[in-house]
C-alpha positions as CSV (number, residue, x, y, z in Angstrom):
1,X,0.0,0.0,0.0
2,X,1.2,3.6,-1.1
3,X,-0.2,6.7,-2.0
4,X,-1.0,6.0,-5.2
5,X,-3.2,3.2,-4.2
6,X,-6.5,2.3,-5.6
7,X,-9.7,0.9,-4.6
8,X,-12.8,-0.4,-6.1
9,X,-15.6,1.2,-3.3
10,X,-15.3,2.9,0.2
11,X,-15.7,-0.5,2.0
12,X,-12.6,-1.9,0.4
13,X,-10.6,0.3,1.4
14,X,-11.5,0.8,4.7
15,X,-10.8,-3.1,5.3
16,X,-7.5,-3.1,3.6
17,X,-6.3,-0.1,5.3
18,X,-7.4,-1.6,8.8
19,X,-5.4,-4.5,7.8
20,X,-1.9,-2.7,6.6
21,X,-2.2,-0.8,10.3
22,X,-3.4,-4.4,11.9
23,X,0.1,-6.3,10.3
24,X,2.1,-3.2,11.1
25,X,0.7,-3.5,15.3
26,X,0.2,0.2,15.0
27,X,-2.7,2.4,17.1
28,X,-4.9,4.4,15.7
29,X,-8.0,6.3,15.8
30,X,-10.6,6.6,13.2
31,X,-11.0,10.5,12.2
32,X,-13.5,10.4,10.1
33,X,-15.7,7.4,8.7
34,X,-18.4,8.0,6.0
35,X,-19.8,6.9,2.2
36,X,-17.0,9.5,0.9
37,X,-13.9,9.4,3.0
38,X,-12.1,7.2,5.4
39,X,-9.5,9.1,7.5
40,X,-7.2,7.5,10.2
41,X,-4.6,9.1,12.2
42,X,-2.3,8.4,15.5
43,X,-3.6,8.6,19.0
44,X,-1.2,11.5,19.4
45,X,-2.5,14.4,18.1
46,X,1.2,15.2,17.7
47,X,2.5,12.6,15.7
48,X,2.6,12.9,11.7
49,X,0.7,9.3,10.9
50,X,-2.3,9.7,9.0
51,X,-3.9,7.9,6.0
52,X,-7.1,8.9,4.3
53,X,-8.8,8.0,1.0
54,X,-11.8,9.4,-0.8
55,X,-14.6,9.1,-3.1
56,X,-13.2,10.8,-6.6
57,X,-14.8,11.5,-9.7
58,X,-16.0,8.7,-11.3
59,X,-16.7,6.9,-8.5
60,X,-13.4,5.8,-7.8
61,X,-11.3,5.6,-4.5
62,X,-8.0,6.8,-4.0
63,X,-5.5,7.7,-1.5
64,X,-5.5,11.1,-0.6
65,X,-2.4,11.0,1.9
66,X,0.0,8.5,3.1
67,X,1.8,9.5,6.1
68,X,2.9,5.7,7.3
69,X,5.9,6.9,9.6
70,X,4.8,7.3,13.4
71,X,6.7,10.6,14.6
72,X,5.4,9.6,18.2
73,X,6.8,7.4,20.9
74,X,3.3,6.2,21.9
75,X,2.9,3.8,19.1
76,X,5.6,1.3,20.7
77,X,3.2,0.7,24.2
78,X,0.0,2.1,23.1
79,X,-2.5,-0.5,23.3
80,X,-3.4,-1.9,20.0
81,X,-6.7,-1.8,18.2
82,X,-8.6,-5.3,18.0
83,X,-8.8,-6.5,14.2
84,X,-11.4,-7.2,12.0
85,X,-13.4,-10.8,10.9
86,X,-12.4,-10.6,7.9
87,X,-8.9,-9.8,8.5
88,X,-9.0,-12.7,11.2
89,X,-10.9,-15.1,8.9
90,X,-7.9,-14.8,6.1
91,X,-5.1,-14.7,8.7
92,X,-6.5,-17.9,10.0
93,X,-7.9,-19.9,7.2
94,X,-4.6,-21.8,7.1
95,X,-5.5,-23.3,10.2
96,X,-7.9,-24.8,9.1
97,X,-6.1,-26.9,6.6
98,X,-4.5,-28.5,9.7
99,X,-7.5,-28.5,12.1
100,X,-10.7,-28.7,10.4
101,X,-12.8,-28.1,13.7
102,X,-10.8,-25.1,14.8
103,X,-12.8,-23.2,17.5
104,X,-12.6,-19.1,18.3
105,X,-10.0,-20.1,21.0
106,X,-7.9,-22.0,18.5
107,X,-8.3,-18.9,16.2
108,X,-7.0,-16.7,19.3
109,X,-4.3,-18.4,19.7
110,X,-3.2,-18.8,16.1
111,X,-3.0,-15.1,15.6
112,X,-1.4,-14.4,19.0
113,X,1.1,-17.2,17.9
114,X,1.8,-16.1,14.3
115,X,0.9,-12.0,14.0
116,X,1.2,-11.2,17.5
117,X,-2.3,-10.0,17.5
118,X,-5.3,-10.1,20.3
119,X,-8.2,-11.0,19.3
120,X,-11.6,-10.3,20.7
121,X,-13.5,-13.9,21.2
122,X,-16.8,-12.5,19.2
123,X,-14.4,-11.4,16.1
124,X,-13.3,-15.1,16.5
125,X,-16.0,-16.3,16.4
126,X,-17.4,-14.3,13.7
127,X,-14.0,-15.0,11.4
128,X,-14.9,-19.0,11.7
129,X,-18.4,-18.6,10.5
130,X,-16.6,-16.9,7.5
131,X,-14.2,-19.2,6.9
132,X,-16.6,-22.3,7.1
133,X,-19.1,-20.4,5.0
134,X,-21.6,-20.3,7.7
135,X,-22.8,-16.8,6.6
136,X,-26.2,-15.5,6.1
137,X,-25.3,-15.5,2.0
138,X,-24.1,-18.9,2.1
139,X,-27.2,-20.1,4.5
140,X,-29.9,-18.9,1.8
141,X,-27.8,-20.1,-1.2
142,X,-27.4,-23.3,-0.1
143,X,-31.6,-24.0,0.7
144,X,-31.6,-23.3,-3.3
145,X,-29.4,-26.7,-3.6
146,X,-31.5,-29.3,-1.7
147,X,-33.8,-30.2,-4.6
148,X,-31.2,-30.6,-7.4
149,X,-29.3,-32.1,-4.5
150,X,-31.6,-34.7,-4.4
151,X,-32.6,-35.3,-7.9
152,X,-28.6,-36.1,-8.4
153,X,-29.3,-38.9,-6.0
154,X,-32.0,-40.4,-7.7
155,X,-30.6,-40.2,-11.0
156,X,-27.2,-41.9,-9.4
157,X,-28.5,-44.4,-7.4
158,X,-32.5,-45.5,-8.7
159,X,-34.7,-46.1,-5.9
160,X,-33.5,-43.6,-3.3
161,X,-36.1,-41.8,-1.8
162,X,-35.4,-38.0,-1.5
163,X,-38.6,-36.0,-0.6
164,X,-38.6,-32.0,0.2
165,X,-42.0,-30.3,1.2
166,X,-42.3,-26.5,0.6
167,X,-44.7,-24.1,2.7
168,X,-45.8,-21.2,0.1
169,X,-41.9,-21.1,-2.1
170,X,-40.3,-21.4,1.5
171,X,-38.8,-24.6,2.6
172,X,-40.0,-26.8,5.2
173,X,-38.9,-29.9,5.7
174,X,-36.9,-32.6,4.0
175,X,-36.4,-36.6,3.7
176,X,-33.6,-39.0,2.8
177,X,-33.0,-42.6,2.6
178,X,-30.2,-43.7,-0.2
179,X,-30.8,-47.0,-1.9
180,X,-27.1,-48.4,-0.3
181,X,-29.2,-47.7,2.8
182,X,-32.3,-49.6,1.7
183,X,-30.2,-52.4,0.9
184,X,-28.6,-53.1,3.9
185,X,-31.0,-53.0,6.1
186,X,-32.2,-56.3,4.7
187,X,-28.9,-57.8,6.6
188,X,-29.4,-56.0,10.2
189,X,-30.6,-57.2,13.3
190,X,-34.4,-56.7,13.5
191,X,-33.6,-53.4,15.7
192,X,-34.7,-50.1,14.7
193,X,-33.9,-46.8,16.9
194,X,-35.5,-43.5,16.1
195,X,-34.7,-40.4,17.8
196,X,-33.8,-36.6,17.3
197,X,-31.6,-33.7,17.8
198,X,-31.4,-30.4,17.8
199,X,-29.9,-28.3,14.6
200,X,-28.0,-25.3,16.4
201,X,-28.1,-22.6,13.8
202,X,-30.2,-19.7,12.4
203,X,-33.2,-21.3,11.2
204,X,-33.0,-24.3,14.1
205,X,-34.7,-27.1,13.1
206,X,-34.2,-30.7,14.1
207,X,-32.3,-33.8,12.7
208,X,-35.1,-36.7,12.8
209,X,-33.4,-40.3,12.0
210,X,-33.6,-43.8,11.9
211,X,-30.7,-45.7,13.1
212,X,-30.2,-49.7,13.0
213,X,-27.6,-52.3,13.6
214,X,-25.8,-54.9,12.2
215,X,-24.8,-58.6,13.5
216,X,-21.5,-57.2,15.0
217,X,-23.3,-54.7,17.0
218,X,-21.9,-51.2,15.0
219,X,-24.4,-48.9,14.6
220,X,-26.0,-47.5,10.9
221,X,-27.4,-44.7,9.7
222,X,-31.0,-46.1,7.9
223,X,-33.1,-42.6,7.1
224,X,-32.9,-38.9,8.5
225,X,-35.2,-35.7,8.2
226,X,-34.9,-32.4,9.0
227,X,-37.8,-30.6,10.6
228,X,-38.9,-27.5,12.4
229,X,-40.0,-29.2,15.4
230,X,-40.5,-32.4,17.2
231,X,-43.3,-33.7,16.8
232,X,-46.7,-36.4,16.2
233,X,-47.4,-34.8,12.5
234,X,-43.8,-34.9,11.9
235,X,-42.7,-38.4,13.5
236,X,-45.4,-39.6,11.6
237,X,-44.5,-38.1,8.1
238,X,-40.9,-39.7,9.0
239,X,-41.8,-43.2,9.8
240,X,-44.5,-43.2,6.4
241,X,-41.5,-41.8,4.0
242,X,-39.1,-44.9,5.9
243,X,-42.0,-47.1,4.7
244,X,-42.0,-45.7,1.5
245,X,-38.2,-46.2,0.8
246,X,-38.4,-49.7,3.3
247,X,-42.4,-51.4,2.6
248,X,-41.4,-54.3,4.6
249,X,-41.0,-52.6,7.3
250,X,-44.4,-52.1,7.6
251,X,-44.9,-55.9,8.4
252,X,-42.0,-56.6,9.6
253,X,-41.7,-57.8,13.0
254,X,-38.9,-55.7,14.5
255,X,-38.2,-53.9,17.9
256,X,-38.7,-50.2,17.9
257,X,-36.4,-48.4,20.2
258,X,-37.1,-44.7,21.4
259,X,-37.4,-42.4,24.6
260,X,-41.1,-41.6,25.9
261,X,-41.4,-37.7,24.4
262,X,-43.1,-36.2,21.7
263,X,-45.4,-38.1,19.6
264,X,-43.0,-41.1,18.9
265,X,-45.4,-43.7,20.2
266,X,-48.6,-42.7,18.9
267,X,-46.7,-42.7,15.0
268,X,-45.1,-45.9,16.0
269,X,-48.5,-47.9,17.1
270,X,-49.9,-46.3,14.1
271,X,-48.2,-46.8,10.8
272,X,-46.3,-50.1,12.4
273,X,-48.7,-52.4,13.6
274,X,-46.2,-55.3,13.9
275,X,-43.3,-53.4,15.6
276,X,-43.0,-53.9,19.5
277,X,-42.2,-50.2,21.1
278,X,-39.8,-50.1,23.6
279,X,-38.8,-47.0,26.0
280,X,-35.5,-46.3,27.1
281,X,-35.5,-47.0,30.5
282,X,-32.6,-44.4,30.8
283,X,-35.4,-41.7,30.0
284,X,-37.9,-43.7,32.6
285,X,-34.7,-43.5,35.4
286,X,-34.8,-39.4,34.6
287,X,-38.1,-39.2,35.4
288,X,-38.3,-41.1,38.7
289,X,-35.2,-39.0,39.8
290,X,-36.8,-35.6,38.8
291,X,-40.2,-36.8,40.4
292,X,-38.8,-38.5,43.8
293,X,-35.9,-36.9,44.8
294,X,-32.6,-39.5,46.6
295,X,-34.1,-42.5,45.0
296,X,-31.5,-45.0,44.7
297,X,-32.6,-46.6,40.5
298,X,-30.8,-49.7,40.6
299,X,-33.5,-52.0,41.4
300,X,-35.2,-50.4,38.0
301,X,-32.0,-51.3,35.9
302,X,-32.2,-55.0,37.3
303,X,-36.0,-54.9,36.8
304,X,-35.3,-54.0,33.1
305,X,-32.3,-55.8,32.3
306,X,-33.8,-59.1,33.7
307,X,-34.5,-62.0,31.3
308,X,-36.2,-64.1,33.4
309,X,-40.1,-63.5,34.3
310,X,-39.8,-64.6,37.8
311,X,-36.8,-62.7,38.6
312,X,-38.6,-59.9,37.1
313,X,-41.8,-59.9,39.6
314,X,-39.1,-60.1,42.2
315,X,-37.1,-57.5,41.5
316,X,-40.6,-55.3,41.1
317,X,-41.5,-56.4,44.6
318,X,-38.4,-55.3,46.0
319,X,-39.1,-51.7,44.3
320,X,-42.5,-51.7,45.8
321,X,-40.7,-52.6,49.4
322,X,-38.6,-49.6,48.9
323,X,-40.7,-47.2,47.5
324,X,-44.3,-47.5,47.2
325,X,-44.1,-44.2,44.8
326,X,-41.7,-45.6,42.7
327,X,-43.8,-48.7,42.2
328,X,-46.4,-46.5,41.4
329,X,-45.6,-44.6,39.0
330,X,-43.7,-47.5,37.0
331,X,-47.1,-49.3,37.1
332,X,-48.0,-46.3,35.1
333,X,-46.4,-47.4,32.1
334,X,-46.6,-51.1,30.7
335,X,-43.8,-53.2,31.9
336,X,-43.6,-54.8,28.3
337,X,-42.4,-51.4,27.1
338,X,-39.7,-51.6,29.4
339,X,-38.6,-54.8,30.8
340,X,-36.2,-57.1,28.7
341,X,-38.2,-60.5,30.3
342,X,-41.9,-58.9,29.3
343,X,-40.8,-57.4,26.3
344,X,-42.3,-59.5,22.7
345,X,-39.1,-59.6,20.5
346,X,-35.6,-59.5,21.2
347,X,-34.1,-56.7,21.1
348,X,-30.2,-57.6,21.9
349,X,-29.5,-56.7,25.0
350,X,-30.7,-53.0,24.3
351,X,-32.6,-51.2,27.3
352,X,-32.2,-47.8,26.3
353,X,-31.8,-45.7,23.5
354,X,-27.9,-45.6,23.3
355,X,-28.2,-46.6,19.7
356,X,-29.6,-43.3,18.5
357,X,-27.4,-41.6,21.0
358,X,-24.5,-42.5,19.5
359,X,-26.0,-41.7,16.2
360,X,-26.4,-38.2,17.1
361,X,-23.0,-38.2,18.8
362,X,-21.6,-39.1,15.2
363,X,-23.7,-36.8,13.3
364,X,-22.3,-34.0,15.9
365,X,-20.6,-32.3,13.4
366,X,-23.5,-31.5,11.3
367,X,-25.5,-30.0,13.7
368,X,-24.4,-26.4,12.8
369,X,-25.0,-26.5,9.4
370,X,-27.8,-26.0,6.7
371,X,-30.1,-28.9,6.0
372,X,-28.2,-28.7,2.2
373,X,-24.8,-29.0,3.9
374,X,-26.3,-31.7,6.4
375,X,-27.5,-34.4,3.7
376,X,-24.4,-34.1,1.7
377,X,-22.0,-34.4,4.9
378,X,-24.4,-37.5,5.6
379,X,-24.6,-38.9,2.2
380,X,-20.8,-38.7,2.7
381,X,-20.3,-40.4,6.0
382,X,-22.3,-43.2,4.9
383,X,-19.9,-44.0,1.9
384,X,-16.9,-43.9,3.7
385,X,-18.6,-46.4,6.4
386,X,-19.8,-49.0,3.9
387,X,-16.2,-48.9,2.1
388,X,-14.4,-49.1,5.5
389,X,-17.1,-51.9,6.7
390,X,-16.6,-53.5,3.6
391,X,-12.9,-53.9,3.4
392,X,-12.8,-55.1,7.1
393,X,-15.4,-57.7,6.8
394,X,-14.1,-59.0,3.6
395,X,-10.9,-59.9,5.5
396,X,-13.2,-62.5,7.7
397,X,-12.6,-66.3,7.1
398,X,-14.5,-67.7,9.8
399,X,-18.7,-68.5,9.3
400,X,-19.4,-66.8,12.2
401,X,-18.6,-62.8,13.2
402,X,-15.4,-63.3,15.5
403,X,-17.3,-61.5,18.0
404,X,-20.1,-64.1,18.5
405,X,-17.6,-67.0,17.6
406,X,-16.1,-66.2,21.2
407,X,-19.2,-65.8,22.8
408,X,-19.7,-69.7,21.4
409,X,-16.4,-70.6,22.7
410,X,-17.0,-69.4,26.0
411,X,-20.8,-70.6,26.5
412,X,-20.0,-74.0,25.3
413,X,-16.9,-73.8,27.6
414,X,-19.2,-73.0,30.8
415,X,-21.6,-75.3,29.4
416,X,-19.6,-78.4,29.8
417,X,-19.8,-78.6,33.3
418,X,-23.4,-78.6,33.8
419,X,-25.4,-81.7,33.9
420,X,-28.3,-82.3,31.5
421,X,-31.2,-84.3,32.0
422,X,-33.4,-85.0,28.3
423,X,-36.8,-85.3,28.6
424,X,-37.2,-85.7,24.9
425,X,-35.9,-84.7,21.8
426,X,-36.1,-81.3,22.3
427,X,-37.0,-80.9,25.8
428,X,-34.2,-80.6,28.6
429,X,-33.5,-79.5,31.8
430,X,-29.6,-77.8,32.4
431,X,-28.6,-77.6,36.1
432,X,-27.0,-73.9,36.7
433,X,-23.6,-74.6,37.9
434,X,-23.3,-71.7,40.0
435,X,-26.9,-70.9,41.5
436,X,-27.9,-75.0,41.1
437,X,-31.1,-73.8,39.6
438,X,-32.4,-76.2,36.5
439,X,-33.0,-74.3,33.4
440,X,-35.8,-75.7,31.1
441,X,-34.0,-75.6,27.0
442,X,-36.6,-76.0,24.1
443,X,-34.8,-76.1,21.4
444,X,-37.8,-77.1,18.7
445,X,-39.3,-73.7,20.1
446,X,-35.6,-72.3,20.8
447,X,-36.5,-71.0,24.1
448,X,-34.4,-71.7,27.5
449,X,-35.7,-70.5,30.9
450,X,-33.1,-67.8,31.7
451,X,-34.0,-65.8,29.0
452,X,-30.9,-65.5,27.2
453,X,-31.7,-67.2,24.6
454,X,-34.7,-65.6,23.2
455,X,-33.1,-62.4,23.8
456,X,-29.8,-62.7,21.8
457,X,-30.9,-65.2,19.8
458,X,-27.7,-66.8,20.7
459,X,-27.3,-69.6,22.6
460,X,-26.6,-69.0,26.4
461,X,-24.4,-71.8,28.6
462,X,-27.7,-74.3,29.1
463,X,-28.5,-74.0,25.4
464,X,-24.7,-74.8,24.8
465,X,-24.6,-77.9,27.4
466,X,-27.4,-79.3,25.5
467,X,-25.7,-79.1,22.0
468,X,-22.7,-80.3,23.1
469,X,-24.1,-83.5,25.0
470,X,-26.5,-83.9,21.7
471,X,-23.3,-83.4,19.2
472,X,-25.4,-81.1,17.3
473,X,-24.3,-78.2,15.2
474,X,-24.7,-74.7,17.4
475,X,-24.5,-73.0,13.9
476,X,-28.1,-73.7,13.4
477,X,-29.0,-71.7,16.8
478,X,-27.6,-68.5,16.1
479,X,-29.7,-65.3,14.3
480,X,-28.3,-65.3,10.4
481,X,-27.2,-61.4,11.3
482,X,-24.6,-63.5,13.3
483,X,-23.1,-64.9,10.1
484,X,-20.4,-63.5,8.3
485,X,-21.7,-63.7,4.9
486,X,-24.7,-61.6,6.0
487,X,-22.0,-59.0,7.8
488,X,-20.5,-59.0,4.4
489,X,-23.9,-58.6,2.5
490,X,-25.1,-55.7,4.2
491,X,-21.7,-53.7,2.9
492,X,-21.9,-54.5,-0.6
493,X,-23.9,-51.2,-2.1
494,X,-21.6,-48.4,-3.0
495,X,-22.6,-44.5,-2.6
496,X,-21.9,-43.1,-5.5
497,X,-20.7,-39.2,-5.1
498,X,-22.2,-36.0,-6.5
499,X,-20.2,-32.9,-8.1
500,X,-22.2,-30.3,-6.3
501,X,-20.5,-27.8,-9.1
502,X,-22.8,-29.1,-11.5
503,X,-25.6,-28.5,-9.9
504,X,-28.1,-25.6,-11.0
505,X,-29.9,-24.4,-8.0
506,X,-33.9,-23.4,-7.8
507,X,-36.0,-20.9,-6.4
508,X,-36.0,-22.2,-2.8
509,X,-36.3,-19.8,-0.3
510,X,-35.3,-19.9,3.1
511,X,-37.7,-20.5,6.1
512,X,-38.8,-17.7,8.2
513,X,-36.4,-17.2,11.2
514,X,-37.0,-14.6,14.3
515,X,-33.3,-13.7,15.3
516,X,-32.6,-14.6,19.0
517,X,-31.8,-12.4,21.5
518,X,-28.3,-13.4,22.9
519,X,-25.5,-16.0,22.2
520,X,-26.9,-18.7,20.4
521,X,-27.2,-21.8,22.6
522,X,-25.2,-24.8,22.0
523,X,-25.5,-26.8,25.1
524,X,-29.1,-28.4,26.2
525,X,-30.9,-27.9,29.5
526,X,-29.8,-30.8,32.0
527,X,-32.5,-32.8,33.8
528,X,-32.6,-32.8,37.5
529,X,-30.8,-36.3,37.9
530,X,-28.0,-35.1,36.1
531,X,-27.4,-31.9,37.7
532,X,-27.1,-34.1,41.4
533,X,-25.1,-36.6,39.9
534,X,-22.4,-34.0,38.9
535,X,-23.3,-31.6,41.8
536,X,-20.6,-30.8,44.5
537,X,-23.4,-30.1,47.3
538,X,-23.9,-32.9,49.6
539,X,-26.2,-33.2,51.9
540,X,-25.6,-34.4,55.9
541,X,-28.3,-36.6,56.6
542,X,-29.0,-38.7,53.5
543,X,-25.7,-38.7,51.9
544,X,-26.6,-37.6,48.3
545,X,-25.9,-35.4,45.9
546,X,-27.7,-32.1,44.7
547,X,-29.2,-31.1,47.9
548,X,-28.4,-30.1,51.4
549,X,-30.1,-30.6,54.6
550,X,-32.5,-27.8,54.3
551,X,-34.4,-29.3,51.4
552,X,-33.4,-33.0,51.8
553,X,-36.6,-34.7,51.5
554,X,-35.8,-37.8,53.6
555,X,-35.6,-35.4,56.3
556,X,-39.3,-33.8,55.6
557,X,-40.4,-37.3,55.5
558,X,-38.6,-38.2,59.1
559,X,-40.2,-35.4,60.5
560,X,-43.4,-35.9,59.7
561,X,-43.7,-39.5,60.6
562,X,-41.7,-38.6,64.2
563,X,-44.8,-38.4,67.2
564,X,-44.3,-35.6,69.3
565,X,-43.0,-36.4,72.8
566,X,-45.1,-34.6,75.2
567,X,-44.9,-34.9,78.9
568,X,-47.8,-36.1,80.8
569,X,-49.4,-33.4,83.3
């Protein structure tokens, strides 16, 4: 930059001149600021420095003078002027090369590393929306790319299902299920979680999806949506478009997996008739905390992960011994919902919704962007999972997943040393080595006592005993998502990539968003029961968490039920 410089409008130069003084760590103050003229000079009214520019004829900008020699002391300690986003957002865009998640704090410490320059946490924060193109520009152009987005898809790959619903030119929601997708989930354990999160930028939103898993337990991505809020018209517009790209799902008899909130049931019993629902009894252990405060929850995690009916009604009585409320309220919601032992079908071992949550823990990084920018980053992820999946389970030589084969190994291990008594064919009683208890094994029905069984579809130590005294082949006792040539089916599709650059966007417009007052919110609200469990306040007379004396309920309770003494007369 030099006297002679020229610039296109006022704004340009006013950014570029901010930036010379910004690399050269001088102070300044702005003289004058307007449509015509941009004049800066030194904090000393003294000193010599001064740069200005103005508005010319013919519109253009040029530098008027260019005094860029401090005659003062003052610029050597004064303190320095904060720079600009933009200035930030191109001094640090090389980080990103290196660290693709950078946060304002990383951007902080870059340009304090490399220019020697403090920068204000909001400019930051500001520069990394610029640099990952989180802008409001970029946020409108890219709602223009969702529908050519999509018919990419289905001109790539025939039979995905890629539905987007408009509300007067504005757009509303949006539906995908890729046919790789569609495909696998032909090989997958007959589990199927649905949950949602939050989508943390201007327009909010929320990420709607379907996850379900394969025979060595990792999780997949089946269908997601993104919708304005959480709800029964919504869930149920989700689960009918997963029919549409799935129609055997319909009549399929799988386990449903999902918390209690929000219309999830209703759509469930609805448009899946043959689907057992099951709650997360993580959700049902929130509620009993929030409700009855210093209620110890283990019995409810024994209740639930129980696979036995009679240890079941037990472990119910001992909840009812120790709290009558808690046993109340539980008999609020049906225990086939809930319980592993009451529940229809098997759903592996699975009381809560940890499925789902790990879902939305890997779709974290999508949570800030546009529903455009969402899809593709999802479209992606799936690819590079089926290609990894593939290559490792291609490597497999054994019939079984090594996984299960150990399981085998072990149960048939264990079940050598229990005695077996055969009533018939396919009737037999095991004797429990280490509670002595006989466990009944139905192997034309493939059902043993314990539970096990039936839940894993895998067979448990008594199931093994029985084989192994039989000499029969345990391979035809174990669920075919067990097998490695159904591991390796589910992995065969291939996601086939799209050159957004080709694509000519519409006449989408963006929803309607009210601006929120303050920082925009990235963390949720925490329920009661996990505020105590991380709380530092302990109380003295019960020994939890998240409460002191004063409001320890126990105490109240103590009270009440204490008869006054009084003296006779």
């Amino acid at each position: 930059m030099n006297g002679n410089t020229q610039f296109s409008n006022i704004s340009e130069a006013k950014e570029l001149i901010r930036a010379w003084i910004t690399e050269h760590h001088y102070p300044y103050k702005v003289v004058s600021s307007c449509r015509r003229r941009y004049i800066v000079a030194c904090i000393d009214r003294t000193c010599l420095f001064r740069i200005s520019c103005a508005v010319k004829k013919g519109g253009i900008v040029r530098m008027c003078s260019f005094q860029s020699n401090h005659t003062c002391s003052q610029f050597l300690t004064a303190k320095i002027r904060g720079p600009s986003c933009k200035w930030t957002a191109k001094a640090a865009k090389a980080l990103y090369a290196d660290v693709p998640n950078a946060t304002p704090a990383h951007i902080r410490s870059y340009c304090k590393h490399h220019y020697g320059v403090d920068v204000h946490y909001a400019i930051a924060w500001r520069a990394s929306k610029l640099i990952t193109g989180c802008t409001n520009e970029n946020f409108q152009h890219s709602f223009t790319m969702i529908q050519p987005y999509f018919e990419k898809l289905k001109e790539l790959m025939p039979g995905t299902v890629a539905v987007v619903d408009e509300d007067q030119g504005k757009y509303y929601r949006a539906f995908l299920c890729i046919k790789p997708c569609q495909e696998s989930f032909q090989h997958m354990l007959p589990v199927i979680s649905f949950d949602a999160c939050h989508i943390r930028n201007r327009y909010n939103g929320v990420i709607v999806s379907a996850t379900c898993m394969d025979g060595s337990m990792q999780i997949f991505l089946l269908a997601l949506a993104t919708v304005p809020v959480e709800n029964n018209e919504h869930w149920q517009w989700f689960i009918q478009h997963c029919i549409q790209a799935i129609p055997a799902l319909k009549w399929a008899s799988i386990a449903v997996l999902s918390d209690r909130e929000k219309g999830i049931g209703h759509a469930v019993d609805l448009l899946l008739p043959e689907a057992s629902h099951a709650f997360c009894v993580k959700h049902i252990e929130k509620n009993i905390k929030s409700k009855f405060r210093g209620v110890d929850t283990q019995l409810l995690w024994n209740a639930a992960k129980t696979m036995n009916p009679s240890e079941l009604i037990e472990a119910l009585e001992s909840i009812r011994s120790g709290h009558e409320g808690v046993y109340q309220y539980l008999s609020t919601i049906p225990t086939s919902t809930w319980a592993t032992s009451a529940f229809p079908l098997p759903r592996f071992g699975h009381v809560t919704s940890n499925i789902s949550e790990s879902m939305n823990n890997w779709m974290e990084e999508a949570r800030e962007k546009t529903p455009f920018e969402i899809f593709k980053l999802m479209v992606k992820k799936i690819g590079i999972v089926i290609f990894e999946r593939k290559m490792k389970y291609n490597q497999m030589t054994t019939d079984l997943i090594p996984t299960i084969l150990n399981k085998l190994k072990k149960a048939i291990e264990n079940g050598r040393k229990m005695p077996v008594t055969c009533f018939s064919d396919t009737l037999f009683e095991v004797e429990d080595g280490e509670s002595k208890i006989g466990r009944v094994v139905d192997l034309q029905n493939l059902e043993c006592s314990c539970g096990y069984f039936q839940e894993y579809k895998l067979p448990c130590s008594h199931v093994a005993a029985v084989i192994t005294k039989q000499a029969l082949n345990v391979e035809n006792y174990c669920a075919p998502g067990y097998f490695t040539a159904t591991l390796k089916a589910a992995y065969q599709a291939t996601v086939i990539p799209v050159d957004v650059s080709q694509l000519k966007p519409d006449q989408l417009l963006p929803p309607s968003c009210i601006p929120q007052k303050g920082r925009p919110k990235k963390l949720r609200f925490k329920s009661r029961a996990e505020v105590e469990a991380n709380s530092r306040i302990l109380c003295s007379t019960c020994k939890r968490r998240g409460h002191n004396k004063r409001t320890c309920s126990r105490l109240t309770k103590l009270l009440a039920n204490q008869k006054p003494n009084i003296a006779p007369l």
